[in-house]
C-alpha distance (Angstrom), angle and dihedral (degrees) to the residues before:
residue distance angle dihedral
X1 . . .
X2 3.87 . .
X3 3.48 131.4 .
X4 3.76 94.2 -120.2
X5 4.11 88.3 49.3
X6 3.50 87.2 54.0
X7 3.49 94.5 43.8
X8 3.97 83.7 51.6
X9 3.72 86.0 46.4
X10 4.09 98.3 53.2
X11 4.10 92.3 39.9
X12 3.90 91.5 53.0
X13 4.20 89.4 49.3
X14 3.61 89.5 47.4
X15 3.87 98.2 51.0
X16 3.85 88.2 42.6
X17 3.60 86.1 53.3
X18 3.97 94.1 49.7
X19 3.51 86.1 46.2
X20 3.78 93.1 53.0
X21 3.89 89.9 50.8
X22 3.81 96.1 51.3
X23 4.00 88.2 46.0
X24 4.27 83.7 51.6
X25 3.58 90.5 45.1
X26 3.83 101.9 48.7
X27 3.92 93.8 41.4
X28 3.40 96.2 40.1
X29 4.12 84.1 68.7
X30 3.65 90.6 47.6
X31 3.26 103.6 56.3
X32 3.45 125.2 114.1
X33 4.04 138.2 116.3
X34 4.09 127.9 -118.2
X35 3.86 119.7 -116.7
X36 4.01 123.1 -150.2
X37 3.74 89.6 -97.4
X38 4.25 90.6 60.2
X39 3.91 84.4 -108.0
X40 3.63 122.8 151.4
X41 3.74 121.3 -130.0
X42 3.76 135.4 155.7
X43 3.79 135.7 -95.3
X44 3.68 115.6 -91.0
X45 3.86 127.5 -92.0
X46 4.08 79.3 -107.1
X47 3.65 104.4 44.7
X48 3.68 89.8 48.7
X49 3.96 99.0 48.0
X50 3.93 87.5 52.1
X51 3.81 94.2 49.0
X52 3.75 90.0 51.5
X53 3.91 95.6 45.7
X54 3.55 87.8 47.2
X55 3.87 95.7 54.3
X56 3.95 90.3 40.6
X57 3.52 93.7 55.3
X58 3.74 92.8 37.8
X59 3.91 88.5 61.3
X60 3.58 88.5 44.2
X61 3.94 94.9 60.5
X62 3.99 89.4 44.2
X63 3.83 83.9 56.1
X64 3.72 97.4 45.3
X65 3.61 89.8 42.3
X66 3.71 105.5 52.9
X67 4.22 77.3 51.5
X68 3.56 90.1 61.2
X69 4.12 99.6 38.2
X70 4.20 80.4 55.5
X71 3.88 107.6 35.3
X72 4.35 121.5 83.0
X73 3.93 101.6 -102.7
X74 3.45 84.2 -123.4
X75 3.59 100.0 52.7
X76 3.95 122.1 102.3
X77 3.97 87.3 -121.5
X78 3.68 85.1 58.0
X79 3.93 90.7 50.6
X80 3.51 96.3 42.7
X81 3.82 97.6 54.3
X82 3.50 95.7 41.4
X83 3.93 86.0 55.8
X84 3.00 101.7 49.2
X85 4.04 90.8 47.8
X86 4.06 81.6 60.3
X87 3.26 96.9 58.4
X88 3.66 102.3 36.2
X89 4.34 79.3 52.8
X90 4.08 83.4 49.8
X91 3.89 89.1 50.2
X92 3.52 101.6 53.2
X93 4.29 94.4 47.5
X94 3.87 86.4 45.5
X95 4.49 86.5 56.4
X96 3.93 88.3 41.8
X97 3.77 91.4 53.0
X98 4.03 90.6 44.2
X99 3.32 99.0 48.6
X100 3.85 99.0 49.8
X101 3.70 80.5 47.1
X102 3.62 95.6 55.0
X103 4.06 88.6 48.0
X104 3.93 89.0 49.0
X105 3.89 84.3 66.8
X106 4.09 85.0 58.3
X107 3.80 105.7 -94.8
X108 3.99 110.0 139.2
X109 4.06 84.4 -145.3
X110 3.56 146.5 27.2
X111 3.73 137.0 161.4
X112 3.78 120.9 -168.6
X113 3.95 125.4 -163.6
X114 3.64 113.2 -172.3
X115 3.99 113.7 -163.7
X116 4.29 117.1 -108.6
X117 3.66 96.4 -150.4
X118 3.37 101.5 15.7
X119 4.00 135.7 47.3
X120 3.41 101.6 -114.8
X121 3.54 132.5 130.3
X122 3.82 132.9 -158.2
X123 3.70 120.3 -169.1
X124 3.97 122.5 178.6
X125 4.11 109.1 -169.3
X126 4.07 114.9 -168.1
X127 3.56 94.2 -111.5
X128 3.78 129.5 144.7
X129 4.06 81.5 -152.5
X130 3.81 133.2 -0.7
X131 3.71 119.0 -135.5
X132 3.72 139.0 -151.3
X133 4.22 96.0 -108.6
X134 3.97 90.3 44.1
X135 4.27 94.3 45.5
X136 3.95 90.0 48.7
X137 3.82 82.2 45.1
X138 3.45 92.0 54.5
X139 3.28 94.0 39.5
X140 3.86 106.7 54.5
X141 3.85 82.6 51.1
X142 3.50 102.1 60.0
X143 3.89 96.4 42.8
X144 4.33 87.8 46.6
X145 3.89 82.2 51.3
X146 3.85 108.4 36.3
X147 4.07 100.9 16.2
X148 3.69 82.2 -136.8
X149 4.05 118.3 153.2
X150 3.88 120.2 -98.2
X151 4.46 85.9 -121.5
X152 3.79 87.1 64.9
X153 4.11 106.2 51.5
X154 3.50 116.3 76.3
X155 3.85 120.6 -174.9
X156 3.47 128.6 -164.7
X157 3.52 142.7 179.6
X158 3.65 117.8 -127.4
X159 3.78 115.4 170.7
X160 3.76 120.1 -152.7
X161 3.81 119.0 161.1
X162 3.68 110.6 -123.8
């Protein structure tokens, strides 16, 4: 590949990653859901978190791939990206799996961040209050599923009527 088709390459992933932030930016003012009554409220705590995750990652695997479509296969660019692709990939199941989890235990919401670089995980249950039975819950599930140390989950309640 050339340096001006990779220069091509590169400006193209850049504008369509500009264009994705504008697009995130603009909607993420608009959004809001419709009650019975015609009334206008906004999204969910939930709803909201996802959306932005999803975006933020989405940018992330542009980036990563428009590394890959330019770097030598063999190249340790090439290895690095596609690495960290995998685990970002391996992230994202290990949340989905947590946070159906977490609403198996009878929570009507749950978001779960798990850390990139480091081990940390985040989990925000909607819940008005957490208690002691539900946290240990919680708690015994994540470190069965992630083998992650108790110092490095936090759980919180946020409550956000659905």
């Amino acid at each position: 590949m050339t340096n001006a088709k990779k220069i091509a390459l590169m400006s193209t992933l850049v504008l369509l990653l500009a264009v994705t932030a504008i697009f995130n930016f603009v909607l993420a003012g608009t959004r809001s859901t419709t009650t019975a009554g015609g009334e206008s409220k906004p999204a969910n705590y939930f709803t909201s978190y996802r959306s932005e995750r999803t975006t933020t990652r989405n940018e992330e695997f542009v980036q990563l791939d428009g590394v890959l479509a330019v770097a030598d296969i063999e190249s340790e660019e090439y290895k690095e990206a596609a690495a960290m692709k995998q685990k970002m990939v391996g992230i994202m199941e290990d949340e989905l799996v947590i946070e159906t989890m977490i609403k198996s235990l009878g929570f009507s919401d749950a978001v779960v961040s798990i850390g990139y670089e480091s081990n940390n995980v985040n989990v925000f249950i909607n819940s008005s209050e957490l208690t002691y039975d539900s946290a240990l819950s919680i708690y015994k599930m994540l470190k069965n599923e992630t083998g992650i140390t108790s110092g490095n989950i936090i759980i919180m309640p946020v409550y956000a009527e659905s």
